[in-house]
C-alpha positions in Angstrom: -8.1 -22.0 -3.1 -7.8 -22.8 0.7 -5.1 -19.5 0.5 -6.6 -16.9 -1.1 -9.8 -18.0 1.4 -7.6 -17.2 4.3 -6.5 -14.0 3.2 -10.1 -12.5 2.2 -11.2 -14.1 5.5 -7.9 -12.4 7.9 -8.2 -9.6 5.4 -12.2 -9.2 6.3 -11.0 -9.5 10.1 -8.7 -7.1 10.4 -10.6 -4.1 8.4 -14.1 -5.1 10.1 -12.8 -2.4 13.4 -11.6 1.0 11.6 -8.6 2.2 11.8 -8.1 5.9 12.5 -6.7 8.4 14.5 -8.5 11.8 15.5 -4.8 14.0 14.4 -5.8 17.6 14.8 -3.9 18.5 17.9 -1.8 15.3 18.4 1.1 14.5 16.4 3.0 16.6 18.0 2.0 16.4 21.5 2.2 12.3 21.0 6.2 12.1 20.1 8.5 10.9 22.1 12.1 11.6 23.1 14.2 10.9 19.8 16.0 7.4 20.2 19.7 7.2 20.8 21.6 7.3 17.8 18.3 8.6 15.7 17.5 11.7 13.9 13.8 13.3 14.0 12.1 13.8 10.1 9.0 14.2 9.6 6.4 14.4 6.2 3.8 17.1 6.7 2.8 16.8 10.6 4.1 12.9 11.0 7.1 12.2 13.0 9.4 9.1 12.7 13.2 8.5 13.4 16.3 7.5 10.9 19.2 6.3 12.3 21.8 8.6 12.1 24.4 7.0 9.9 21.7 6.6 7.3 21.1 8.9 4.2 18.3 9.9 2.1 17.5 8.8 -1.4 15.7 8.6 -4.8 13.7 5.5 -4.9 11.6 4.5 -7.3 9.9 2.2 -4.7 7.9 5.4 -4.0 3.8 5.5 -4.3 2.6 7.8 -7.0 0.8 10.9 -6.1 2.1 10.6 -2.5 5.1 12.7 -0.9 7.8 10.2 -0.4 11.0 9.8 1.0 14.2 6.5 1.2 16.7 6.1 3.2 19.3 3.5 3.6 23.0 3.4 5.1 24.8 3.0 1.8 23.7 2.4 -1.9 25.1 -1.3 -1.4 22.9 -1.8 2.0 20.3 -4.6 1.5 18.1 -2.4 3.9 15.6 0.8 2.7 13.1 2.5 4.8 10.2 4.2 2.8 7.8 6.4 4.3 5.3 8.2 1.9 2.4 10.5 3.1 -0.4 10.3 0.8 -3.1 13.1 0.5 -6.0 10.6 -0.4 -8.9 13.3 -1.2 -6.5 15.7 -3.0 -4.3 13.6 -5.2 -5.7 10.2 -5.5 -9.7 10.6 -4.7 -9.6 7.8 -2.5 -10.6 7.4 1.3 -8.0 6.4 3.9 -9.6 2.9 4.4 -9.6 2.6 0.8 -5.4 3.3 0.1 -5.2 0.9 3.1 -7.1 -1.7 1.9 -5.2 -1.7 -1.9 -1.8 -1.6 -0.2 -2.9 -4.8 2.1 -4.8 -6.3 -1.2 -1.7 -6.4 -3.4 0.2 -8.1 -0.7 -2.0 -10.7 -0.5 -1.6 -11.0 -4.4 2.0 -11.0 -4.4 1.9 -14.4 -2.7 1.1 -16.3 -5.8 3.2 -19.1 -4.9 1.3 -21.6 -2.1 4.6 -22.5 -0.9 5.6 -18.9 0.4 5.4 -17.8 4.0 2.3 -15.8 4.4 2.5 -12.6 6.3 1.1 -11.6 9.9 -1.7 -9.0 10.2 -2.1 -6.5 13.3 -4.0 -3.4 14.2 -1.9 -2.0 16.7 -2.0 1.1 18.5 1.1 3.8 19.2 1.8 6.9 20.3 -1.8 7.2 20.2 -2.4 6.1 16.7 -3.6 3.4 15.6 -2.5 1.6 12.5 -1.7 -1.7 10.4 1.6 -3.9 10.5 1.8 -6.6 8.2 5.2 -8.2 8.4 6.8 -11.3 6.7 10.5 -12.3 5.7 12.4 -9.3 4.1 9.4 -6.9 4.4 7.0 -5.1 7.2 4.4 -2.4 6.2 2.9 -0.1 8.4 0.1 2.3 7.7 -1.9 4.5 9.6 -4.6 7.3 8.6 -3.6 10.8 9.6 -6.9 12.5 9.4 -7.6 12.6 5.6 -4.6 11.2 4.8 -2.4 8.1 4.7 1.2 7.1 6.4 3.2 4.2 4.9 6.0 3.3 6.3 8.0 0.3 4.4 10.9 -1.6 5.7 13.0 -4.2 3.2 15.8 -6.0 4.0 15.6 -9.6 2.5 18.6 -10.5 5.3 16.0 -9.9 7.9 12.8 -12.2 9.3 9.4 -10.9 9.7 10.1 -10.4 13.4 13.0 -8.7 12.7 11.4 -6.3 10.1 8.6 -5.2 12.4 10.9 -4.6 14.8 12.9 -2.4 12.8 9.4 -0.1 11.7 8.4 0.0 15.3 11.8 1.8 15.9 11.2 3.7 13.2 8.0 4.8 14.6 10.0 5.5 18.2 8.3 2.9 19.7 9.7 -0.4 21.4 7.5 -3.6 21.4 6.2 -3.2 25.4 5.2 0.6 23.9 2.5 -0.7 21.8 -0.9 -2.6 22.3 -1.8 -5.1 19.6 -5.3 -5.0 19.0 -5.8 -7.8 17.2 -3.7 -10.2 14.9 -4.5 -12.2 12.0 -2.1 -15.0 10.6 -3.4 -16.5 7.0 -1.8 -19.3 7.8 -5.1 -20.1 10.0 -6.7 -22.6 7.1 
């Protein structure tokens, strides 16, 4: 009970300052040089970075009613890279806060089991966005509203730590961890 406290409470937190980005004339104008040994792509007007050697693919890790795209290196790779750009008022009828707040809920309820490491919250802002991380072993999820719309970028790699994950999406992003400000965490470990 004291856990699923913990997460309404760092859940409640984190949501209580809004997350959003006024997009019209930034995405663009906000991206920087492309990394070494990255490729630009983009969904609709967002901009992230693949790694060269890596190759698109059909996942069915993808969010319905969202434009989606995978990559990994190779099929046998325990790492994938999701990024899906959801049109909330359009194809889902849902506000930005609202697909945010779902994606963070059903973390929360995939930790059933008390014993499991409980994953790190942060409103962070980059490239003049600002957005969500949540990041635990083998997983990090950020998302970020792009005017009406949502950006989710997933990383998996069960061979990686939570550190390691959100380290990987913020090079995703084209971003280095002295490029962003963290705004404010929230661990559910806390109780």
């Amino acid at each position: 009970m004291k856990k699923a406290l913990a997460y309404i409470l760092s859940l409640c937190l984190l949501l209580s300052a809004p997350v959003y980005a006024d997009t019209a004339d930034l995405p663009f104008a906000s991206i920087p040089d492309t990394p070494p040994g990255m490729q630009a792509c983009s969904i609709e007007d967002f901009v992230y970075f693949i790694w060269d050697d890596w190759s698109e693919f059909e996942s069915d890790h993808s969010m319905k009613k969202a434009i989606n795209k995978a990559y990994h290196l190779n099929s046998e790779a325990p790492e994938q890279i999701h990024v899906s750009y959801i049109d909330c008022f359009e194809t889902v009828k849902l506000s930005p806060d609202e697909i945010m707040s779902y994606v963070i809920l059903y973390t929360i309820m995939s930790h059933t089991n008390s014993d499991a490491e409980l994953p790190v919250y942060e409103q962070i802002r980059l490239r003049n966005i600002e957005g969500m991380m949540v990041s635990e072993n083998g997983t990090a999820i950020w998302m970020s509203q792009q005017g009406n719309d949502v950006v989710c970028i997933i990383l998996d790699n069960t061979d990686l730590s939570g550190p390691e994950c959100r380290s990987k999406v913020l090079h995703v992003l084209g971003v280095t961890e002295n490029q962003i400000e963290i705004i404010q965490t929230g661990n559910t470990n806390i109780l």
